[in-house]
C-alpha positions as CSV (number, residue, x, y, z in Angstrom):
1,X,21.4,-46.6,70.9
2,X,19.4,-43.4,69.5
3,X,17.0,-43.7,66.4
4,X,16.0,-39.9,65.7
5,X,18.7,-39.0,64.3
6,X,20.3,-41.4,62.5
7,X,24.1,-40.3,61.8
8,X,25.7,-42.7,59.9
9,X,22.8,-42.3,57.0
10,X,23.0,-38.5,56.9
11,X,27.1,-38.4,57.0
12,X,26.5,-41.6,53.6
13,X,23.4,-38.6,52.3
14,X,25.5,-35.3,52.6
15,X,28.6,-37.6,50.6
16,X,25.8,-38.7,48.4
17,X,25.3,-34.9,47.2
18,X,28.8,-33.8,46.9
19,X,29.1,-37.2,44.5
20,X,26.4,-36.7,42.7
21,X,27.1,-32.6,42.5
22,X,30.6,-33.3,41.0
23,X,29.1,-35.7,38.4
24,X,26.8,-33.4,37.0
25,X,30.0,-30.8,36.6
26,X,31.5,-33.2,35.0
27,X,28.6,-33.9,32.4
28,X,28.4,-30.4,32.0
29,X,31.7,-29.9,31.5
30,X,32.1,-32.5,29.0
31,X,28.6,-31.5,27.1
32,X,30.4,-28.1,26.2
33,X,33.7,-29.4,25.6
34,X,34.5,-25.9,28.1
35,X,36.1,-25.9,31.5
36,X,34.5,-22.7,32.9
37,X,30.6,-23.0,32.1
38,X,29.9,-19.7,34.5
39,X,32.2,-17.7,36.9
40,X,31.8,-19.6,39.7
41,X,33.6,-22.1,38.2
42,X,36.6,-20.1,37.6
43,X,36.1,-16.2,38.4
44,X,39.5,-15.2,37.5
45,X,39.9,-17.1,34.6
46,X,36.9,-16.3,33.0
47,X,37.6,-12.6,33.1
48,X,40.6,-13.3,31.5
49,X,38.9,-15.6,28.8
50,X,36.7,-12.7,28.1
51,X,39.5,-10.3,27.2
52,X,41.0,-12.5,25.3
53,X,38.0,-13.4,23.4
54,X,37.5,-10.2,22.7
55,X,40.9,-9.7,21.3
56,X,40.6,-13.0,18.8
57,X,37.7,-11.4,17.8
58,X,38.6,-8.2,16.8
59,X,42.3,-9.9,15.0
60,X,39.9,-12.1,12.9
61,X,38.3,-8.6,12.0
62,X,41.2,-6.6,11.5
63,X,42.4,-9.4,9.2
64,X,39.4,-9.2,7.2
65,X,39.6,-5.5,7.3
66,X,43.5,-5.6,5.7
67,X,42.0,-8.0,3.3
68,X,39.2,-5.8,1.8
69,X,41.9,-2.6,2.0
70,X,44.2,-4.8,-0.8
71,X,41.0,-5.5,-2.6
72,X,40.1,-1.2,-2.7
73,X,43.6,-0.8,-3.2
74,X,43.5,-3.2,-6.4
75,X,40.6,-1.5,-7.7
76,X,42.3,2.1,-7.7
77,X,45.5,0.2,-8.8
78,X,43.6,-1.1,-11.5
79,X,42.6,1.7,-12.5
80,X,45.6,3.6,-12.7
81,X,46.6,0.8,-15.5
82,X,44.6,1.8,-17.9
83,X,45.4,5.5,-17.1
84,X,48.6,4.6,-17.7
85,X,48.0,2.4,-21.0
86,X,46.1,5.7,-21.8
87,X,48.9,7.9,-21.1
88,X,51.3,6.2,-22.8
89,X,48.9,6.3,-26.2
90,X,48.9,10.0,-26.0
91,X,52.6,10.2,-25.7
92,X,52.6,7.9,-29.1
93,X,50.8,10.5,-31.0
94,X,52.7,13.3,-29.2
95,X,55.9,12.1,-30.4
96,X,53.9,10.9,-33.9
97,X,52.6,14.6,-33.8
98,X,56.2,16.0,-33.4
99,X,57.0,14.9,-37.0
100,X,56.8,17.4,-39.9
101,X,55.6,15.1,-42.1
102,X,52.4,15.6,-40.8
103,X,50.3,18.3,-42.0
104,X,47.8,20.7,-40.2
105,X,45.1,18.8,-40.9
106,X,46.8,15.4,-39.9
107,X,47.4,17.1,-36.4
108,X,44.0,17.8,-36.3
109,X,42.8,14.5,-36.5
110,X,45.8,13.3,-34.1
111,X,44.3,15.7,-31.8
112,X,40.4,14.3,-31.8
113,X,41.8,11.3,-30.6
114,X,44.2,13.1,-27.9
115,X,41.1,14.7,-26.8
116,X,38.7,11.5,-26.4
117,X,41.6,10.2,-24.1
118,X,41.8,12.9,-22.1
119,X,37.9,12.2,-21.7
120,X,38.6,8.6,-20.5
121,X,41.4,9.7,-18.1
122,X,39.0,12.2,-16.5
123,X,35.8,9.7,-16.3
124,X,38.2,6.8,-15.1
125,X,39.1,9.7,-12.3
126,X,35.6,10.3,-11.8
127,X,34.2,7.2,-11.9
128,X,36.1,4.5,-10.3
129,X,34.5,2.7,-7.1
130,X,35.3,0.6,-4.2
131,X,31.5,-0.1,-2.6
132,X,30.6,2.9,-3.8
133,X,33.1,4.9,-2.5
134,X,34.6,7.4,-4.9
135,X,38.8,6.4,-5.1
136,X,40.9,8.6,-8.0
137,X,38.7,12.1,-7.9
138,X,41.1,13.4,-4.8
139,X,38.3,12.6,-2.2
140,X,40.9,10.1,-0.6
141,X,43.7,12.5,-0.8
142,X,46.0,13.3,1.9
143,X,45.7,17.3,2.4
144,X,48.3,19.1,4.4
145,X,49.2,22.8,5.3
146,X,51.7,24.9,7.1
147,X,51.9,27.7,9.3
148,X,54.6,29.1,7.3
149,X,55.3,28.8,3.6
150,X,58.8,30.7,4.2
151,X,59.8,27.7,6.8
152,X,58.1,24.4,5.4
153,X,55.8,23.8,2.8
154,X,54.0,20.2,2.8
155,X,54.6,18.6,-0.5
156,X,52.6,15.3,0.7
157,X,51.3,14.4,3.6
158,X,50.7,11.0,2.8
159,X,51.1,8.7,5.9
160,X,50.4,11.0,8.3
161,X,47.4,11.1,10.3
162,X,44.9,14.0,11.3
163,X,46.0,16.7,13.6
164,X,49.0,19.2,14.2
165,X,52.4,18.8,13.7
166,X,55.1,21.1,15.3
167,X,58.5,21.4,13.0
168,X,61.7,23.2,14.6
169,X,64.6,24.2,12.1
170,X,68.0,23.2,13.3
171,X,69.6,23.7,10.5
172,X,69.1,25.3,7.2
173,X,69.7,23.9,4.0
174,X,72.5,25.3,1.8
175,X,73.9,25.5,-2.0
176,X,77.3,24.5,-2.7
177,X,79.0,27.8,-3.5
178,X,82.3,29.0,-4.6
179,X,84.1,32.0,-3.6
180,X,83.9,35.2,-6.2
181,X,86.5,35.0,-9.3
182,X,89.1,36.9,-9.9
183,X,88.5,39.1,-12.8
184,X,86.3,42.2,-13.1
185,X,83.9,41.8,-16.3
186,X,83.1,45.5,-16.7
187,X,82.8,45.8,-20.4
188,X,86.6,46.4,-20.6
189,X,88.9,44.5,-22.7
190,X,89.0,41.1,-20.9
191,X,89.8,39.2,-23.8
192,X,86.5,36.6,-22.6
193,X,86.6,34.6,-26.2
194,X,90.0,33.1,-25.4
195,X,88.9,31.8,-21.5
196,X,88.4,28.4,-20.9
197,X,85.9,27.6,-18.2
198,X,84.1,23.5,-17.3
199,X,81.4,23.7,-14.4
200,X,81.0,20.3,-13.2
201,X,82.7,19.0,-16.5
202,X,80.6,20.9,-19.4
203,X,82.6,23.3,-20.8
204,X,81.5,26.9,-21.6
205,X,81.6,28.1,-24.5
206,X,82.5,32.2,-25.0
207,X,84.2,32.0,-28.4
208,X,81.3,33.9,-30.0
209,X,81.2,36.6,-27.0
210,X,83.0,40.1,-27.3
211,X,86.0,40.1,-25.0
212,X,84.3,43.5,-23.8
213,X,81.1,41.7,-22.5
214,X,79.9,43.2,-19.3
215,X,78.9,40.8,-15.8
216,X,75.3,40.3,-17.0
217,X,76.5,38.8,-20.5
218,X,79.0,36.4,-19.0
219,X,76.2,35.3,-16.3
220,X,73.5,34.6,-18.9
221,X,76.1,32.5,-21.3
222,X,76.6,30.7,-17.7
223,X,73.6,30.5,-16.8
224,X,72.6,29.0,-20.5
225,X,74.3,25.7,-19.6
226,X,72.1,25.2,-16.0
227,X,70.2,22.7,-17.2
228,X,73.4,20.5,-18.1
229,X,76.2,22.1,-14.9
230,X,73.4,22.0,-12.4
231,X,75.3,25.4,-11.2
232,X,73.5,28.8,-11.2
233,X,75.9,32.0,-12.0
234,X,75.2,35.7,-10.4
235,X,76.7,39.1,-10.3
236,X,78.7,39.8,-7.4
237,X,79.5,43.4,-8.4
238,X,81.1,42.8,-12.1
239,X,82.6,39.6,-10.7
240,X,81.2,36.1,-11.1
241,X,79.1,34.3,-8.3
242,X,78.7,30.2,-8.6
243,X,76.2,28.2,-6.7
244,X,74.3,25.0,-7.2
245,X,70.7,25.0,-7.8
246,X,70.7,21.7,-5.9
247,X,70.4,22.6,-2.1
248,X,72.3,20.1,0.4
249,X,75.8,17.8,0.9
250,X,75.1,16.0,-2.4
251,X,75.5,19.2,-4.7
252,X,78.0,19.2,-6.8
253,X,80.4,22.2,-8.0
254,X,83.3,21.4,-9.5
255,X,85.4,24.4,-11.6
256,X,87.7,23.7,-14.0
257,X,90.0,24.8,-17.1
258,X,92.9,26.7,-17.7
259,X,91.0,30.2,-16.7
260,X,88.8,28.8,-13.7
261,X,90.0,30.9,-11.1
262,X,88.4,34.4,-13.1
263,X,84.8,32.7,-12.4
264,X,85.8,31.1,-8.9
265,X,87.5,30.1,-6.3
266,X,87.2,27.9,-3.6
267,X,83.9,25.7,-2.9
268,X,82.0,25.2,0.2
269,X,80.1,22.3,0.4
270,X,76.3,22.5,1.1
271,X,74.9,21.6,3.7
272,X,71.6,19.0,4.5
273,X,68.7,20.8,6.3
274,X,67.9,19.4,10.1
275,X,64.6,19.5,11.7
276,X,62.8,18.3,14.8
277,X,59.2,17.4,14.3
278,X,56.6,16.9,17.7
279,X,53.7,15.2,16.7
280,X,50.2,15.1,18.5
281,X,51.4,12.7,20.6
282,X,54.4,15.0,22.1
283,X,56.6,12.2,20.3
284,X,59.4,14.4,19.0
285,X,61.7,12.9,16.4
286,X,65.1,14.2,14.8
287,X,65.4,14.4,11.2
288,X,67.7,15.4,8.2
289,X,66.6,16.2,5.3
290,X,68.1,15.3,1.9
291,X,68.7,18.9,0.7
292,X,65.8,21.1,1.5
293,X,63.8,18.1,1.2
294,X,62.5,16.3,4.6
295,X,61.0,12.4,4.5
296,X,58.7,12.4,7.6
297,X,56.6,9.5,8.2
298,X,55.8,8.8,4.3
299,X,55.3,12.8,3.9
300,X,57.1,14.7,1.9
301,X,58.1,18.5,3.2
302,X,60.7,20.9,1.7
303,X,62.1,22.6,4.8
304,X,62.7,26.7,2.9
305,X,63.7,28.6,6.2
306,X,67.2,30.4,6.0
307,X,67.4,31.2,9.4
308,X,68.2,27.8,11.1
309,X,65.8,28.8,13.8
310,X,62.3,28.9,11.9
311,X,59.5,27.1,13.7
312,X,55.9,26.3,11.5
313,X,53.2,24.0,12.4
314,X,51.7,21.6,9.9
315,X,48.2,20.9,9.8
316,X,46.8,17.3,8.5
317,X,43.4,18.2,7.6
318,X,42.6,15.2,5.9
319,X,44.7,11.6,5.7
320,X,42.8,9.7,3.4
321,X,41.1,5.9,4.2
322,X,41.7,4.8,7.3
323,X,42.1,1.4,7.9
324,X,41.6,-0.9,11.2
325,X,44.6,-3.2,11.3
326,X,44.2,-3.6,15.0
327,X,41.8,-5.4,17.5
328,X,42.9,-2.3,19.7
329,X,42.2,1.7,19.4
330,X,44.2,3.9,17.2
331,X,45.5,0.7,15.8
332,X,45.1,1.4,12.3
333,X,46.6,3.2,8.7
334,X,45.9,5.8,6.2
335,X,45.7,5.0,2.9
336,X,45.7,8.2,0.3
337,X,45.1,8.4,-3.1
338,X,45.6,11.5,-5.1
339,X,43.3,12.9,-7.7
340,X,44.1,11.6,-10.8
341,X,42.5,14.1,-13.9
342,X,43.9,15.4,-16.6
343,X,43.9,18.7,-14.4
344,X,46.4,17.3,-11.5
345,X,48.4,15.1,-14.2
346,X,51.9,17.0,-14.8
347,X,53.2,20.5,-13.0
348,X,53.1,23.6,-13.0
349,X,56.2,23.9,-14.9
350,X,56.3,21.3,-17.4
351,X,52.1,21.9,-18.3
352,X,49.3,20.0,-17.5
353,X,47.5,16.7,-19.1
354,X,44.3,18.9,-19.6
355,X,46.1,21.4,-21.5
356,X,48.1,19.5,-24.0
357,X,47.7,20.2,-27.6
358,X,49.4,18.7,-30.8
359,X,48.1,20.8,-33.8
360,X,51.1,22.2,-34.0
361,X,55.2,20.8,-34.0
362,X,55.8,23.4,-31.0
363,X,52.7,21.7,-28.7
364,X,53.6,18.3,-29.5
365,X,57.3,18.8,-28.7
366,X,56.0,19.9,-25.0
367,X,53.2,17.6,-25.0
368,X,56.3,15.0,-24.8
369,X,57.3,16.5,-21.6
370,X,54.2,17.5,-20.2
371,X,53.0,13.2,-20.4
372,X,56.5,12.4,-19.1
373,X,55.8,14.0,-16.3
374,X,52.1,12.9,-16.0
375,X,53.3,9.4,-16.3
376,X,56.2,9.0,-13.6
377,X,53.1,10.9,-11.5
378,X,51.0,8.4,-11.9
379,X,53.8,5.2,-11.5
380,X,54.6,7.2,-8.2
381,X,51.1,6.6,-6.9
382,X,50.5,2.9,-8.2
383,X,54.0,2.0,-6.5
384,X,52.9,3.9,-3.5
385,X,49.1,1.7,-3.5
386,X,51.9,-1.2,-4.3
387,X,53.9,-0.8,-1.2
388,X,50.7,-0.7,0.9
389,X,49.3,-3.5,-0.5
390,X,52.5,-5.3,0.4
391,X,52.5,-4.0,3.6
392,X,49.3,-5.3,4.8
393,X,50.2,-9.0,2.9
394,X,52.2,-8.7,6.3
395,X,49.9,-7.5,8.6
396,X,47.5,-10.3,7.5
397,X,49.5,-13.0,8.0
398,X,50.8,-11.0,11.6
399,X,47.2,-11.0,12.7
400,X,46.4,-14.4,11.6
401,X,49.5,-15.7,13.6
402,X,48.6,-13.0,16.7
403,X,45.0,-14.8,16.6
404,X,45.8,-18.3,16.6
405,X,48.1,-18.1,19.4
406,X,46.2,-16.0,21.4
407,X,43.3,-18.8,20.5
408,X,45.5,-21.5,21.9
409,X,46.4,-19.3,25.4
410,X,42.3,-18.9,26.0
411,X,41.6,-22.5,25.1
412,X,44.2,-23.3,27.8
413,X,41.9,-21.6,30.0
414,X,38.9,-22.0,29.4
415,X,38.4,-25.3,27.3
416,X,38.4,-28.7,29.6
417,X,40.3,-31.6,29.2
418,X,38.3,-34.3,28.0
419,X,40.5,-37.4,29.1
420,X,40.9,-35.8,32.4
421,X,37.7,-34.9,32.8
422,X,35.9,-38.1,31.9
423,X,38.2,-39.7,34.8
424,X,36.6,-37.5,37.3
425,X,33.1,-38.2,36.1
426,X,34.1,-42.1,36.1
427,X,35.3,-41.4,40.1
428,X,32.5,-39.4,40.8
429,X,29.7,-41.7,39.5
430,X,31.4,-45.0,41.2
431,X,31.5,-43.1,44.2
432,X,27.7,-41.6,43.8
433,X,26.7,-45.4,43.6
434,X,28.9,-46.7,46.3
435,X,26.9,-43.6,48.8
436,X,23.7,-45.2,47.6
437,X,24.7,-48.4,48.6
438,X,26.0,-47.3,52.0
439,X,22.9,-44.7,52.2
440,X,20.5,-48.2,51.8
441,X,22.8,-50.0,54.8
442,X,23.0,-47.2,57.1
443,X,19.1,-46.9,57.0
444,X,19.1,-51.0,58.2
445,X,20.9,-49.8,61.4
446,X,17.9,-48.4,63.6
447,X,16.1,-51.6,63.0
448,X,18.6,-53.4,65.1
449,X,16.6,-51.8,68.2
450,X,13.6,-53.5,67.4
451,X,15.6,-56.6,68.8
452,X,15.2,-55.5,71.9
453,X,11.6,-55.4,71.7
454,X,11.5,-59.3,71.3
């Protein structure tokens, strides 16, 4: 029987500690509701935790992000509403204007108000904020460039983002054409008055022409219908050449009457241009075009080469806003909004907003088309800030989804189970008292020896 070391009690002491040492985990455990308080209690899921955490995070951000987009997006929408309302004033006393009735002086007055709007229109450009960030005065326009104005030209590069873009022409874009007519118009008797000639179901009418007209009369009478045939006559040495003005497979050119065969023959479809476009990325991507006309990413290019071989490269310089709709890198959108003064408000062909004048029948007849024009501009950009808009509605609700789930996989990890866990405590503190217990009999052992003593 040995007393200096007393076995029994130490085995009961050590068991003692790893009872009470599991009880406090437990408390802590419970305390902060989490399973893994520090890495030790879980290295590899707490690195995982982390990551996720971090990505619930930064959804819950990119949510909020999307949501204060649609609120700048409402204010330049908003905007553009009353440019509109503004707009549509003008066109009022354009067509008001237009009338005869009206004197000079009346015009003159008309035109004091025409003027104050075009004021309002160009301070509601200049003025219009989203925390204090300057939306309609072109500062958030997309602005893109090519290499090579006799390959592609960029109409809009909304939607794409900053950097170089390399285009590859696989196939031009062609006119519907028809093949030379049949009779020589070289100011010889050709008895024109009597032909009868429909392009695309208009007819023409020569009756008032000398039968002795020469090629360049008969292509101007032609070419006087355009705007209603859609079909553009030229001299193919004294005989008549038809084409569409409208490039690609969805021209039209139809020739028909009793004489249709003097002006043309047979038609040859257009064709529909065909590009390849690389982006930064190297991601290549196939296209065709509608026409000349080439839909890439949201951008608008018209696609000029003749070859079918050109090659240009398109420079984003600027994409607009850009908006974090990701927890991730590069996971975001461009948001652009054009300029919107009286100086950017029409074309080039049809005039411009800034320009228009009503003090006379002549101007207000064009002021007509000139606010047209203006206003299908300006419907064009609020249903472009309307499809955004839309689109991140969805990207919200995707986060939110994206972050609640991901919530519930981390809380699998790293929150505890409180039913489980207050077993284990329970365990662990019975079995801490029932070591005490023992601890208190296995230090009555040694005294047995002192029986021998007696």
């Amino acid at each position: 029987m040995i007393i200096n070391n007393n076995i029994p009690a130490l085995n009961t002491f050590r068991q003692l500690g790893i009872n009470q040492g599991a009880m406090q985990k437990s408390m802590e455990k419970l305390s902060s509701g989490l399973r893994i308080n520090r890495a030790g209690d879980d290295a590899a899921g707490l690195a995982i935790s982390e990551k996720m955490r971090g990505q619930i995070r930064g959804l819950d951000q990119a949510s909020r992000n999307s949501q204060d987009g649609i609120s700048m997006i409402q204010t330049a929408e908003g905007a553009l509403s009353e440019t509109h309302s503004i707009l549509q004033r003008m066109r009022e006393l354009a067509v008001q204007s237009s009338n005869d009735t009206n004197t000079n002086a009346d015009r003159k007055e008309i035109q004091k108000e025409v003027e104050q709007l075009k004021s309002e229109i160009n301070r509601i450009s200049d003025n219009t904020e989203f925390n204090t960030q300057k939306l309609l005065n072109g500062s958030l326009g997309a602005v893109g460039s090519s290499s090579d104005s006799a390959v592609a030209t960029v109409e809009s590069a909304s939607g794409l983002k900053v950097g170089d873009y390399d285009l590859t022409v696989t196939q031009s874009a062609t006119q519907a054409t028809a093949v030379a007519g049949t009779t020589t118009f070289d100011g010889t008797d050709t008895g024109l008055t009597g032909k009868e000639l429909t392009l695309n179901g208009v007819k023409i009418d020569f009756s008032d022409m000398s039968d002795t007209a020469g090629i360049a009369d008969v292509v101007n009478r032609i070419n006087s219908y355009s705007e209603e045939t859609g079909i553009v006559a030229t001299d193919s040495t004294n005989t008549v050449a038809l084409s569409t003005s409208q490039y690609g497979s969805e021209a039209n050119l139809t020739i028909g009457g009793a004489d249709a065969a003097e002006f043309g023959g047979a038609v040859t479809a257009g064709a529909d241009t065909e590009v390849t476009i690389e982006d930064e990325n190297g991601v290549t991507e196939a296209l065709t075009g509608n026409g000349q006309d080439v839909n890439y990413r949201g951008s608008e290019l018209k696609v000029t080469d003749t070859t079918g071989t050109g090659t240009a490269t398109l420079t984003v310089a600027s994409s607009g806003a850009t908006l974090q709709i990701g927890a991730n890198k590069d996971q975001n959108i461009s948001v652009d909004i054009n300029e919107m003064s009286t100086a950017t408000l029409g074309d080039s062909v049809k005039g411009f907003v800034k320009d228009i004048d009503v003090q006379s029948q002549d101007g207000s007849n064009k002021a007509i088309d000139t606010l047209d024009a203006a206003i299908a501009e300006v419907s064009s950009e609020r249903s472009k800030l309307g499809a955004v808009q839309n689109r991140l509605d969805h990207t919200i609700a995707n986060l939110d989804n994206s972050s609640e789930n991901l919530s519930a996989a981390e809380s699998r990890i790293r929150d505890v189970d409180m039913a489980k866990e207050m077993m284990e405590m329970t365990r662990a503190n019975i079995l801490s008292q029932a070591s005490q217990s023992m601890l208190a009999q296995a230090q009555q052992q040694p005294q047995s020896v002192l029986q021998l003593l007696q």
